[in-house]
N, C-alpha and C positions, 0 to 999 in steps of 0.2 A: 721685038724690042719695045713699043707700045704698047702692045697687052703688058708688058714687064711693069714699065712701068704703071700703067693702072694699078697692077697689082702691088707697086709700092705703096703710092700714094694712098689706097684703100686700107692698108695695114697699118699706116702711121695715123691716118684718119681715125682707125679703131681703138688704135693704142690712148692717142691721146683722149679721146673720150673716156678710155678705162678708167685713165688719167686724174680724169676732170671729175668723174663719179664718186672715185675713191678719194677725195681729197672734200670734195662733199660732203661725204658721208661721215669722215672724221672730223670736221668742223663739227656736224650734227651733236658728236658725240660729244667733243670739249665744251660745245655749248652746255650739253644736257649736264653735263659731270662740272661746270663751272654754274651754273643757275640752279639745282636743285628742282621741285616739281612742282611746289605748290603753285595753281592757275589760276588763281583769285583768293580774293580776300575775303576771312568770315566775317557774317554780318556784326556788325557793330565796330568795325575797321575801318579805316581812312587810309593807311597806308602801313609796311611792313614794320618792324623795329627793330633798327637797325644796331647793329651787336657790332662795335669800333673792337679793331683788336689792341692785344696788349703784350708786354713783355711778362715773363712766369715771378709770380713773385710767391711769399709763405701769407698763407693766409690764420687772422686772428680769432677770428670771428667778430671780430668790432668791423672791420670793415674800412679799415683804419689807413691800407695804403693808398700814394698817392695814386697809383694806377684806374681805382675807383672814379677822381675826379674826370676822367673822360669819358665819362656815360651820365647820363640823366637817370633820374624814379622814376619808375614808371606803377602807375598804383593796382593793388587790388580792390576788386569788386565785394562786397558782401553782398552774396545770393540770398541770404537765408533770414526772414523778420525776427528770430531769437536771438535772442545775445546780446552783448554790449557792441557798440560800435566801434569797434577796434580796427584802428587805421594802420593799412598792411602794405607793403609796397616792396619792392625788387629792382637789382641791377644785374645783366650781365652782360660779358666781356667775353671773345674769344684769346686762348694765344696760338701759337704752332702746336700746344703741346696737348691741349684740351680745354674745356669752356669752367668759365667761373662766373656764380650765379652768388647774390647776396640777398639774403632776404631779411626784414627789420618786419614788428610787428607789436603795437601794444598790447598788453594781455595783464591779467589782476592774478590769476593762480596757474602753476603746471599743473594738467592736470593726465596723466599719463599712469603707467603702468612700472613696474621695474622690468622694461624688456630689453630684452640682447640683439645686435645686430641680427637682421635678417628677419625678424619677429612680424607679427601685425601692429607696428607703431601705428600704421593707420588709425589702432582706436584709440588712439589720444590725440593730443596737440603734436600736430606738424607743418611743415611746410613741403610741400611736392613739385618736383618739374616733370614735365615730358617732353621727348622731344620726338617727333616721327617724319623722320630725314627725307622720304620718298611718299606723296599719299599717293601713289600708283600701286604701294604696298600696302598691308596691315599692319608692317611691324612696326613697332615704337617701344624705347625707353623711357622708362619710370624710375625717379628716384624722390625718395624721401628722408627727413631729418627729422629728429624730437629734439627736445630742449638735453637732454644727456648724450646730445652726439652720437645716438644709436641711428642706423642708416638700413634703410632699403632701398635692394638693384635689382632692378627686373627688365628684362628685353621679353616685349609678348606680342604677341600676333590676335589680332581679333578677327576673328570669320564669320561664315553665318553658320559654322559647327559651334562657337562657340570663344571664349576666350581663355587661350592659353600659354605657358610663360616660363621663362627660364630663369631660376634665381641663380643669385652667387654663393648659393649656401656652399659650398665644394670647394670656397676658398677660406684663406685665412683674409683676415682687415687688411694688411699688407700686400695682398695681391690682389684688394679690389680694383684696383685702378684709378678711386677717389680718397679726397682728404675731405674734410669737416670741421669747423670748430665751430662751439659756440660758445653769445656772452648773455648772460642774465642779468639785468637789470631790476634796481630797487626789493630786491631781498634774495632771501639763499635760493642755491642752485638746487633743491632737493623736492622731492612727492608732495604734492599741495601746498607750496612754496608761494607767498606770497608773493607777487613781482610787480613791476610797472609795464616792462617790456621784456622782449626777448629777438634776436639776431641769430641769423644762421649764414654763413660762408662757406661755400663749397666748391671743388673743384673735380670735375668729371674727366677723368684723361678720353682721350680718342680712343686708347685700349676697350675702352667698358662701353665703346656704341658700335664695337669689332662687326657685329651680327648687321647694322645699318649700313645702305647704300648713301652716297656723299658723304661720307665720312673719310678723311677731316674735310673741313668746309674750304672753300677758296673765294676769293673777293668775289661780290657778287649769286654767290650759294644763297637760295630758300630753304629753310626748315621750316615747319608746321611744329610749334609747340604752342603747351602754355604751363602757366604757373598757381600755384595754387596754396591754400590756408586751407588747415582743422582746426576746429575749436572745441572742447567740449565742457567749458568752464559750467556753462546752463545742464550740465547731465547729460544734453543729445548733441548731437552732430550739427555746428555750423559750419560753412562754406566759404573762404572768398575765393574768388577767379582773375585770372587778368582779361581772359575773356568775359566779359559780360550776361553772354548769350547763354552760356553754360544752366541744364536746367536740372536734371538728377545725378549723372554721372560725369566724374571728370574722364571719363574714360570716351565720352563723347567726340572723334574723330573731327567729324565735317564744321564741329565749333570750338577748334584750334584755333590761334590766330598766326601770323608769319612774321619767323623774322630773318632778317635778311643779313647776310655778313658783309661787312662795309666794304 
């Protein structure tokens, strides 16, 4: 009877440790799945920025709803000593459904191409975001905008093989998962179009970051993004950043900056 019980008491002893391990170990994981990955801040960082969420609303590309007024600008950098000093700035927003990024940007000419969705808008004027949800991975998405609402989606893996990527070309615009609009300011919307300024309003569903871990975000989630300006009004390629640090590629990983979902 004795040994009996020992040998209760030893098995409840075991159990509840099981117990206590496994219950552990899934905190571990809600932590990890509710905080995202990034473990510090790139240099030129003070502190994350912080992405307040919102309800879904249509975006104009003015930029125009009141949902807008619960985030601050937050500005770009110009890298590059060419060009005019064209002051660039961004806002984004999460909601349940996917993220919405605004970007505003003075500019004197489009100067861009006649390209189609999926193209290398990169060689013209655009605005670019990245986002890379986990930096324990390589992957990360890319998206870009021209002033004619032509857009690139790219999910890519950078290695030491090399950088490689999955576009959306295999869809129709409708089953991107993002919307776009944009507004042109101070002259027409057209090829060497003289302008003042130019805006871009976008919305990226959680569909289109499918291939990213922490997706969708939850209060308190870190992403490693940043955002970014082309210019090529002077004939070559200018740069802004929201990271600062940023020196030839925006494809530059470890000089992302973080931001945080409220």
């Amino acid at each position: 009877m004795y040994k009996d019980r020992i040998r209760t008491k030893t098995f409840v002893a075991a159990v509840l440790a099981n117990m206590l391990f496994i219950y552990a170990f899934s905190q571990s994981l809600d932590d990890k799945s509710a905080n995202g990955s990034p473990s510090k801040l790139a240099e030129g960082f003070q502190e994350p920025l912080l992405v307040k969420w919102c309800s879904d609303f249509n975006i104009t590309g003015k930029g125009d709803n009141a949902e807008w007024d619960k985030t601050e600008w937050s500005a770009l950098t110009k890298l590059d000593p060419e060009g005019s000093e064209y002051k660039s700035k961004f806002k984004v927003l999460a909601s349940e459904n996917g993220i919405y990024v605004l970007f505003q940007g003075e500019d004197d000419k489009i100067t861009t191409s006649d390209y189609k969705d999926m193209d290398k808008i990169w060689k013209g004027d655009v605005f670019e975001v990245f986002f890379q949800t986990d930096t324990q991975e390589t992957k990360y998405f890319e998206y870009e905008v021209n002033q004619f609402e032509k857009q690139l989606l790219l999910t890519i893996s950078n290695s030491k093989n090399g950088v490689s990527w999955i576009p959306f070309n295999g869809y129709d615009r409708n089953t991107y998962g993002t919307i776009n609009k944009v507004e042109v300011l101070g002259g027409p919307q057209e090829l060497d179009g003289k302008i003042t300024s130019w805006s871009a309003e976008v919305f990226i569903s959680y569909r289109s970051l499918g291939l990213l871990s922490f997706v969708p975000p939850k209060s308190g989630t870190l992403w490693s993004a940043n955002f970014y300006r082309i210019d090529y009004d002077t004939g070559t390629e200018v740069k802004w950043s929201w990271s600062p640090t940023i020196e030839q590629s925006f494809h530059d990983l470890d000089k992302f900056g973080t931001i945080k979902f409220e």
